[in-house]
C-alpha positions in Angstrom: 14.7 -14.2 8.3 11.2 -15.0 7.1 10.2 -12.6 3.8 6.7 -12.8 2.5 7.0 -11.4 -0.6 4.4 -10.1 -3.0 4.4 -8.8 -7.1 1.3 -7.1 -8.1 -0.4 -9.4 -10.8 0.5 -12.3 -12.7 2.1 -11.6 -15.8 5.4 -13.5 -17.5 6.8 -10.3 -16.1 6.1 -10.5 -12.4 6.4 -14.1 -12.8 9.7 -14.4 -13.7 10.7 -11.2 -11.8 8.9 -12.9 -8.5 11.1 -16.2 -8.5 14.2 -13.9 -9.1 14.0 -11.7 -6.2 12.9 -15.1 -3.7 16.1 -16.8 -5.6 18.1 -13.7 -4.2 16.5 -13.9 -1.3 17.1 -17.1 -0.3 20.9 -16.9 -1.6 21.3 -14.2 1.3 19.9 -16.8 3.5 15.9 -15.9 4.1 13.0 -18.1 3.5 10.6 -16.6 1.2 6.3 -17.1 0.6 4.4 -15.2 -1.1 3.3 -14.8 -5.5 1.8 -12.3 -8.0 -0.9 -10.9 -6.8 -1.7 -9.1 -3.3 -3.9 -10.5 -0.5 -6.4 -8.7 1.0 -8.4 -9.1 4.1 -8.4 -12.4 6.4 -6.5 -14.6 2.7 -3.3 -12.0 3.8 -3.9 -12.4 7.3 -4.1 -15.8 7.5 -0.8 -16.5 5.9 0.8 -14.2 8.0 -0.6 -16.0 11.0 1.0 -19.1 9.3 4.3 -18.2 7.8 5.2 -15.7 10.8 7.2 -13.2 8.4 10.1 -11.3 9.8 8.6 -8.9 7.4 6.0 -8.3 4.0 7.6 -6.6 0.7 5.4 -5.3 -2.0 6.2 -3.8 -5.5 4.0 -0.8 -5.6 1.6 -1.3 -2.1 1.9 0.4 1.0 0.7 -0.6 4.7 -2.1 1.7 5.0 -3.5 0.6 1.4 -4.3 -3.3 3.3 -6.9 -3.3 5.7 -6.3 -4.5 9.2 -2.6 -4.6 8.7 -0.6 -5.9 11.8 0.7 -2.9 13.5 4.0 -4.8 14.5 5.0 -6.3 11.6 7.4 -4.1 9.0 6.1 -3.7 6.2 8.2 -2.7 3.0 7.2 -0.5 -0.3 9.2 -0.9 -3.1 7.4 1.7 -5.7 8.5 1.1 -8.8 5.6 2.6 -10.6 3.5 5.4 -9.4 0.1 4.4 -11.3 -1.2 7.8 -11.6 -1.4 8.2 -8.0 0.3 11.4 -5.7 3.4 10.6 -3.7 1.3 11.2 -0.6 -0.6 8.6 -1.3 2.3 6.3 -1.4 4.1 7.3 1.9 2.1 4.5 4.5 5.1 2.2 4.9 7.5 1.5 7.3 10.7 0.6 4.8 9.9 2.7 1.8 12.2 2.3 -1.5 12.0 4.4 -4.8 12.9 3.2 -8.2 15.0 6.5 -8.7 16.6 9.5 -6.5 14.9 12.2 -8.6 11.7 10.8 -6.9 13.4 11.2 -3.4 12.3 14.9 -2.7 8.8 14.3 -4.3 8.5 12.5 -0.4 9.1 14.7 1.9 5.4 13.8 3.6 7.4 10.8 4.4 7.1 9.8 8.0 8.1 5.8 8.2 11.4 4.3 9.6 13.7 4.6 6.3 13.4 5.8 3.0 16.2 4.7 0.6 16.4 4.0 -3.5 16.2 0.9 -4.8 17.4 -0.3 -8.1 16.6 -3.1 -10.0 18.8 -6.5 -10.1 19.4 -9.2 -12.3 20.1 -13.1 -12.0 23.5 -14.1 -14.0 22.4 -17.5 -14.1 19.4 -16.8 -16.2 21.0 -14.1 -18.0 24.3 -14.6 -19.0 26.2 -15.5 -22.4 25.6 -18.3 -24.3 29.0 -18.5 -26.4 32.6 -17.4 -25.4 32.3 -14.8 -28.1 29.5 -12.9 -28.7 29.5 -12.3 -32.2 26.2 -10.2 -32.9 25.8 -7.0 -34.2 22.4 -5.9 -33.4 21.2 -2.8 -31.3 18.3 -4.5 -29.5 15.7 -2.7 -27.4 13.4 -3.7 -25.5 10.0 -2.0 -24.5 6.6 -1.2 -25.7 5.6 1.0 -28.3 2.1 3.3 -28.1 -0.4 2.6 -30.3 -0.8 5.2 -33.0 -2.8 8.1 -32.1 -6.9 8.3 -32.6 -8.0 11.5 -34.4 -10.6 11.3 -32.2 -7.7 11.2 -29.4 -6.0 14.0 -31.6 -8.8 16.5 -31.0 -9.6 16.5 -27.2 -9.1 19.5 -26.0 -7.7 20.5 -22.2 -8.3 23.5 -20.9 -5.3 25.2 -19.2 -5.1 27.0 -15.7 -5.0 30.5 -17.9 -8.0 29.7 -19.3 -6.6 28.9 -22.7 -7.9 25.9 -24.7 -5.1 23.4 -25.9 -5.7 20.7 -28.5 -4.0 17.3 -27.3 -2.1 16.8 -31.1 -0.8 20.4 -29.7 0.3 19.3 -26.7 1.7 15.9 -28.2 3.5 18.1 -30.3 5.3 19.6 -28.0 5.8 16.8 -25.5 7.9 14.9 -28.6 9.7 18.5 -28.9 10.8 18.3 -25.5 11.8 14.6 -25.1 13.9 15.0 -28.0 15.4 18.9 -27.2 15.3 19.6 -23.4 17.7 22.0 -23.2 15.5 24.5 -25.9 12.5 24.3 -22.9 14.8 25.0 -20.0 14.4 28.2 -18.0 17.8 27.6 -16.5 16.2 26.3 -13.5 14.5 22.9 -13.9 13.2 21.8 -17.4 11.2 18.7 -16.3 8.5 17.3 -18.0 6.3 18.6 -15.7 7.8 22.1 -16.0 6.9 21.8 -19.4 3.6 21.6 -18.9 3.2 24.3 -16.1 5.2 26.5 -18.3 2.3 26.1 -20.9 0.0 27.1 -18.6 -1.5 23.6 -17.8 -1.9 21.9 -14.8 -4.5 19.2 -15.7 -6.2 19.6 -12.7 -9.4 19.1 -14.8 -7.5 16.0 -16.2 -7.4 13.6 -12.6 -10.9 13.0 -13.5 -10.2 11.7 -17.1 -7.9 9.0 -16.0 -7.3 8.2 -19.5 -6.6 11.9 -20.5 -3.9 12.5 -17.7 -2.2 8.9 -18.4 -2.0 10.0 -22.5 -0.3 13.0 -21.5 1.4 12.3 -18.8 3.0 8.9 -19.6 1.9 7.7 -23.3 3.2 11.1 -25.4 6.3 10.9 -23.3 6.8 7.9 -23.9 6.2 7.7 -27.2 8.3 11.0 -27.8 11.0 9.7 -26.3 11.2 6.3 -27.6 10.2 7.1 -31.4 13.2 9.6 -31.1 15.9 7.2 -30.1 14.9 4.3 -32.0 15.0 7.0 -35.3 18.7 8.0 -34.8 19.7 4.3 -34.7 18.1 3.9 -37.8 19.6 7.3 -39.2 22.7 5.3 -38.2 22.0 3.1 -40.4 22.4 0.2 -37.7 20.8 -3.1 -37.9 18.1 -2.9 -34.8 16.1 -5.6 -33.5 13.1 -4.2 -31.8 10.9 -6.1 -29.5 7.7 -5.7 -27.5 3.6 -5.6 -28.3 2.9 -5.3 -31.6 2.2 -1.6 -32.2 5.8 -1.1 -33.2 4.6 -3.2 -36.6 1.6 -0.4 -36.8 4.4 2.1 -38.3 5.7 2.1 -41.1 9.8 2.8 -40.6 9.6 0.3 -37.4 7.8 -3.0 -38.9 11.0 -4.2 -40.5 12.7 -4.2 -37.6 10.2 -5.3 -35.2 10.9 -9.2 -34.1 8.0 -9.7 -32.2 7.7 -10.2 -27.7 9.6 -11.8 -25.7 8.2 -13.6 -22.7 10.7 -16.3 -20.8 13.5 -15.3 -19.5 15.5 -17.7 -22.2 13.9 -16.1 -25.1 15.0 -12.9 -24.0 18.6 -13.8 -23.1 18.5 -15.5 -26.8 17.7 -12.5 -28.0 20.6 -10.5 -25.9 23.3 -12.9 -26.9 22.7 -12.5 -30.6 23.0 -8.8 -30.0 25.6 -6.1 -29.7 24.1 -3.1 -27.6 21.0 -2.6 -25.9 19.0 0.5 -26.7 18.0 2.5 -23.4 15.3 5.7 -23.7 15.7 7.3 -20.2 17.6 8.1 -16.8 16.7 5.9 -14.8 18.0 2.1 -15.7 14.7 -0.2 -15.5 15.5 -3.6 -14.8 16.2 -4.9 -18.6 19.0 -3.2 -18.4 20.7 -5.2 -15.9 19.9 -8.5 -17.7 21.2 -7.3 -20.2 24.7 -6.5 -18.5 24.0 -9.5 -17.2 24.7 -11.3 -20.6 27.4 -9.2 -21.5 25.5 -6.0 -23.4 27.3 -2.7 -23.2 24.1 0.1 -23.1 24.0 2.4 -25.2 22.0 5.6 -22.7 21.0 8.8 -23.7 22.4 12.4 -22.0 19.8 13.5 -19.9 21.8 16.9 -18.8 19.2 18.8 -20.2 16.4 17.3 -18.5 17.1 19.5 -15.3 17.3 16.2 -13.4 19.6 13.8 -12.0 21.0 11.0 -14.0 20.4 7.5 -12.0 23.7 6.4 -13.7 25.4 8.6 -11.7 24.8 6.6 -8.4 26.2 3.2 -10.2 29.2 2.2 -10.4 29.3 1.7 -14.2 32.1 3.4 -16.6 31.4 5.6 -19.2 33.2 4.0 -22.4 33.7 0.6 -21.0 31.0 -0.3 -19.9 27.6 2.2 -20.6 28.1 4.6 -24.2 26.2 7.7 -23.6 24.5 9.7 -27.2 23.6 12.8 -27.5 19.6 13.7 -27.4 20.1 16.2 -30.2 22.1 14.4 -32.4 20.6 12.8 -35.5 22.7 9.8 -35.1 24.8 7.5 -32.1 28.1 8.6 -33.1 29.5 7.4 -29.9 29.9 3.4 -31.4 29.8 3.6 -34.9 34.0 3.5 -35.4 34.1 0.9 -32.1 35.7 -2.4 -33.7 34.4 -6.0 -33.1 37.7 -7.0 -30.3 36.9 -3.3 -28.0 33.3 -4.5 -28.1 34.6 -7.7 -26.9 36.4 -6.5 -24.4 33.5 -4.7 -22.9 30.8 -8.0 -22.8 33.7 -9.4 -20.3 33.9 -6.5 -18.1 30.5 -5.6 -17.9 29.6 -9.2 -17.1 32.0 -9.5 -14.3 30.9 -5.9 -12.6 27.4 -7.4 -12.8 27.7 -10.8 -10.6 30.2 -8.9 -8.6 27.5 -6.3 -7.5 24.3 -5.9 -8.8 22.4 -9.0 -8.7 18.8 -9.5 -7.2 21.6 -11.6 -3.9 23.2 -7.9 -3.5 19.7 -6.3 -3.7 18.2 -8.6 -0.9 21.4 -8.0 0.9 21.0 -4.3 1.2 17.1 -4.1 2.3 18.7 -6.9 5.1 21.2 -4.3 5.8 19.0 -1.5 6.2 16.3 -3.5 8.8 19.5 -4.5 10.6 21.0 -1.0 10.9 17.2 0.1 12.1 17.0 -2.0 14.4 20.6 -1.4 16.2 19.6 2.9 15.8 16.1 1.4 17.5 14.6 5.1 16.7 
């Protein structure tokens, strides 16, 4: 099959993730155009016209977003990001795949031929270890920080749909709380982030006009929240950490130490992975560092999310607790779960974790499966 294939932007990011995904692509035995950055207009049209694709994927785009957009020819969504936009806006493609499962039933508008999850994949011959025995001892993570917080930032205030006034530092407050202590903000129904929020009595409708406003609260104090709160307890661990992303982790104080700067080819960053021991996740949902990490070898060290109110994406991969993923507690102080493990266990688990990876989850098996899904489609033919 012909794939025309297309990342948002050019970044060392989507660059390197771009010639992945054709790589995996092509290994299930498809011939692949396309770049970072979409094509709009008569430019997409004309390659199209050229190349013939079986069909288009796009990280993030849907059909109805491109003008003129062959009726006949399937296009694919993968959403990875939602970029402050509704789900409804994001439901205009024939094939559409969600970075998570929680997202599933935020698309019930969803009227295309097949809506699935898609996770992330990795290549093992990019990311893969460098000596026979890994003998580092870092936690690494990987990810950006927030810059520090304006006062001028501090002191906007939102109103809520109750009429009450709410200072953002309040609301920031509150948001680190919660990332930190779920459980103490659940109703015993659902104590989402958004829940959170509503439970406050805000709704930020007056917010989607502040496009910076809803993004800070929304995305930037959970992030943030969540990621100033697991980096601490390593630290409280007294662990060595490597830290590494933009540069606002060296703008505080009890991070600079540890921060080791960014990492922007893919053999800088599998460097980096093979002089480590663990890689640090924040969330629920595995992003796609996570399997290059597992890729080189790196058991992940994930937090409990049962007190979100929300599926955890782990639960859908075929990864074993204590073998392979080390889960810590969100309301413990420190990561008891590998302080006592010795150096051979550890070992033992950069083998294992390696194999399940090539066995399963590389960017091949993802290819694979959207190849799978047109195929079964087309058989139903409904």
């Amino acid at each position: 099959m012909k794939v025309l294939l297309y990342l948002p932007f050019e970044s060392h990011f989507y660059h390197g993730l771009y010639l992945q995904m054709k790589k995996g692509f092509e290994q299930a035995g498809c011939t692949v155009r396309g770049g970072c950055g979409f094509l709009d207009g008569e430019d997409l049209l004309r390659v199209i016209d050229e190349f013939r694709p079986d069909f288009v994927l796009e990280m993030n785009r849907v059909k109805t977003d491109i003008e003129n957009f062959p009726s006949d020819l399937l296009h694919i969504c993968w959403l990875v990001d939602y970029w402050e936009r509704t789900p409804a806006e994001l439901c205009g493609s024939d094939f559409l795949y969600l970075f998570s499962h929680v997202w599933l039933k935020d698309h019930p508008m969803f009227t295309g031929k097949h809506m699935d999850v898609l996770h992330p994949g990795t290549d093992p011959d990019l990311y893969r270890p460098l000596h026979p025995n890994n003998s580092g001892k870092a936690t690494i993570f990987l990810g950006h920080m927030p810059k520090p917080w304006l006062e001028t930032e501090l002191e906007r205030r939102v109103t809520g749909s109750g009429g009450a006034v709410f200072r953002f530092e309040q609301l920031k407050k509150l948001v680190h709380e919660f990332t930190l202590n779920p459980q103490d903000f659940n109703d015993g129904t659902i104590a989402t982030g958004k829940y959170l929020l509503h439970r406050l009595g805000v709704d930020f409708l007056d917010t989607l006009s502040d496009t910076v406003l809803h993004y800070d609260v929304y995305a930037r104090s959970f992030r943030e929240g969540r990621r100033q709160g697991v980096v601490e307890k390593v630290l409280n661990s007294h662990l060595d950490l490597h830290l590494y992303g933009n540069d606002s982790w060296a703008l505080r104080e009890r991070f600079r130490p540890h921060y080791r700067g960014m990492l922007e080819t893919p053999e800088e960053i599998n460097r980096a992975f093979n002089q480590s021991a663990f890689l640090l996740h924040d969330g629920n949902m595995p992003h796609f560092r996570v399997f290059d990490a597992m890729a080189a070898g790196l058991p992940v060290l994930k937090p409990d999310t049962s007190g979100y109110g929300i599926e955890d994406e782990w639960d859908f991969l075929d990864f074993e607790e204590g073998s392979e993923i080390l889960t810590y507690s969100l309301d413990s102080e420190e990561l008891t779960s590998i302080k006592h493990l010795d150096a051979r266990r550890i070992g033992d688990m950069h083998a294992r974790i390696r194999e399940k990876i090539v066995k399963a989850h590389t960017w091949a098996h993802r290819a694979e499966k959207i190849l799978g899904d047109i195929a079964a489609y087309a058989k139903r033919g409904d």
